[in-house]
Each structure stands twice: as structure tokens, then as C-alpha cells.
N, C-alpha and C positions, 0 to 999 in steps of 0.2 A: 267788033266782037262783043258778045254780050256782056254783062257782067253775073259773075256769078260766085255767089259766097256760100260757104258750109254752115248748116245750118246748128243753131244752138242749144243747148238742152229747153231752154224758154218755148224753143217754136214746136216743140212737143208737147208740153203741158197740157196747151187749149186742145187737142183731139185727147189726150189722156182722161182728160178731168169732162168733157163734158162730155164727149161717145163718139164725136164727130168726124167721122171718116177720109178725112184729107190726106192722104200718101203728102209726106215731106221728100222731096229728092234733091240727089246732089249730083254731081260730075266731075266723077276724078278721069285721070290717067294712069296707063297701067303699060307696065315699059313693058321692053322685050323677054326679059326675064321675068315679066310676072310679079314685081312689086309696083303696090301703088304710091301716085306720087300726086302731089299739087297739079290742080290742071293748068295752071301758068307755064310750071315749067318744065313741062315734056313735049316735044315738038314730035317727034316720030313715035307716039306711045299712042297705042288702041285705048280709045278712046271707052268708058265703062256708066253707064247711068245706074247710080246704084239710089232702091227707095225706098224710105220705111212705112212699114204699114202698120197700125195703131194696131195695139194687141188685143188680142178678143179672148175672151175666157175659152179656157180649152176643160173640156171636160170628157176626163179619160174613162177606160169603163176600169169598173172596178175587178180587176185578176188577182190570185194568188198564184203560187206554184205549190201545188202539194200532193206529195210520192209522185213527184217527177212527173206531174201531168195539170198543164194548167187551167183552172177553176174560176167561172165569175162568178159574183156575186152582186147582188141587190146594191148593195152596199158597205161604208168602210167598218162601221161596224159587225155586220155577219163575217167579215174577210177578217177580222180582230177575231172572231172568237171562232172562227176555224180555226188559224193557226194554233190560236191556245191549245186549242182539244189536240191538235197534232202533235203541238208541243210536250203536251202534258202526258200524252198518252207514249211518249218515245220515254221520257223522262220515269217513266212511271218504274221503279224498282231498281232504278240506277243510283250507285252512292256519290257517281260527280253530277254537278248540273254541268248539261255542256248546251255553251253559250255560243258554238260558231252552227248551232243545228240550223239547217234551212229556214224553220217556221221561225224562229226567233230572229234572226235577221231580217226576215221581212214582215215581223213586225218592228223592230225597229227602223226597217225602210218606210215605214207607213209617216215617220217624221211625228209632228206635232199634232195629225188628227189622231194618234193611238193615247197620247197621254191620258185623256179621261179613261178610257177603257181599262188603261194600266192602273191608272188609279184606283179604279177599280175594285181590279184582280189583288190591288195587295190589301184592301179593305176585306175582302175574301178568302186572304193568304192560301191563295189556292197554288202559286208556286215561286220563284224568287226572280221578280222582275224591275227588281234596284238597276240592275245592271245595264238593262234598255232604256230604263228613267234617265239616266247618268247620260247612255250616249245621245239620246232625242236631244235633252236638256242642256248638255254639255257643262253642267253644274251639279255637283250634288250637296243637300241641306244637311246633312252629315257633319258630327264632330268625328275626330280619332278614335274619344272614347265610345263610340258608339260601338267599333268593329264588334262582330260579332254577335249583335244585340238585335235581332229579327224585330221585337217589340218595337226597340226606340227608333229602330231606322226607318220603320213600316209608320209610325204616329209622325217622324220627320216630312218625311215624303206627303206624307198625308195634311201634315199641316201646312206645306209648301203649297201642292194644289189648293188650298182654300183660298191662301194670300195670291196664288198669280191665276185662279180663275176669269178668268174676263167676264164671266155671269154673275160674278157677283158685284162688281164695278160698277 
């Protein structure tokens, strides 16, 4: 019988790092009930070739969802500042900000490419979006004595994009 060993994070590397297309595989056993085991030691187990294939950039199109019908865009940028205007235009004469509104959440779904954008908006103090900085970021530059303080929190955040920009590195 052959030999055959499970391969190691190492024998991944080389297709990672230089593009090179070699599927790694491996051979386990998979009992009667459907868990897998060592292929040494299952003698009556269906037999499973399982294989990895080196990851390739995936490039999504860019969607929003907004008033319940969903919208592409160019890009993440134009899908940033739709939501904004939906955002803002909902927001517009309301005395709460509400923070679980659809367009706000997705941009906060947009992760770390909305940051610049946010930063943006609050160099614009076009509406209050600390609260998506905070959850993208999962940190906020923020002292206690801040609460409150639109100015200091807006010149925090702002000073923090400077420090963790990668364009300026």
C-alpha cells in the first residue's frame, strides 16, 4: 500500500507565494456515519480524495441593497456614497440617529474599504458616523472626556486615519 501522509501548512506556501497551480491532496476515510478519520485506520470506511486548490482572487461585483431593490455599481466608492444619500436623506428631520437603518449597516458591511470614505464624511460632518468607524475598526481614539464633544471626537478619528493610513507609510 502506498504511503501516504497529510500535507503541511509548508507544502502550501510555494503555490501561495508564487501563483503556481498545483492542487495539494490528501486521502482520508469517512466511516459509516459520516465522520472523517485517519486513513490507516478505517478498514470498512468509503474511501474520500479530498483537494486544495490554490486561491485566486475573487472579484465580486459591486451591489448595494437600497429601498428594497438591489443596485450595482462601478464601484466601492459610488456604492459608499449612495448609501450615504439614502442614509442621510432617511435621517433627514429625524431627532434620533438610527443606526440599525439598512444603508448604514451596509456600509458598515463594506468593512475596511469604507474607512477612507468615512473619513471622509466626518471631515464634511455631513452626518455622525463614529459609530461605523468604531464597528469597522473595532477600536475607537476616543477618551470618556470626549462624550459628547462632535469637535474632539471628529479631530480624534481624523487624527487616527492620518497615523494608521497605509498611504502615508
Amino acid at each position: 500500500m502506498p504511503q501516504i501522509r497529510n500535507p503541511k501548512v509548508s507544502d502550501f506556501s510555494n503555490a501561495e507565494t508564487t501563483g503556481e497551480s498545483q492542487p495539494l491532496t490528501r486521502v482520508v476515510a469517512r466511516s459509516s456515519r459520516g465522520h472523517f478519520l485517519p486513513y490507516n485506520t478505517a478498514r470498512t470506511a468509503t474511501l474520500v480524495l479530498v483537494a486544495h486548490m490554490p486561491r485566486t482572487p475573487i472579484n465580486l461585483p459591486v451591489k448595494a441593497i437600497i429601498r428594497g431593490k438591489t443596485v450595482g455599481f462601478p464601484n466601492a466608492q459610488s456604492k459608499f456614497e449612495a448609501l450615504v444619500d439614502e442614509w442621510l436623506a432617511y435621517q433627514a428631520g429625524r431627532s434620533r440617529t438610527d443606526f440599525a437603518h439598512p444603508a448604514y449597516q451596509q456600509i458598515i458591511g463594506m468593512g475596511s474599504r469604507a474607512i477612507p470614505f468615512l473619513l471622509s464624511e466626518v471631515r464634511k460632518e455631513s452626518g455622525f458616523w463614529f459609530t461605523a468607524l468604531r464597528s469597522i475598526v473595532g477600536t475607537t481614539p476616543t477618551t470618556p472626556e470626549m462624550r459628547g464633544d462632535q469637535e474632539a471626537i471628529a479631530k480624534a478619528w481624523l487624527a487616527w486615519g492620518e497615523a494608521n493610513d497605509p498611504s502615508n507609510r
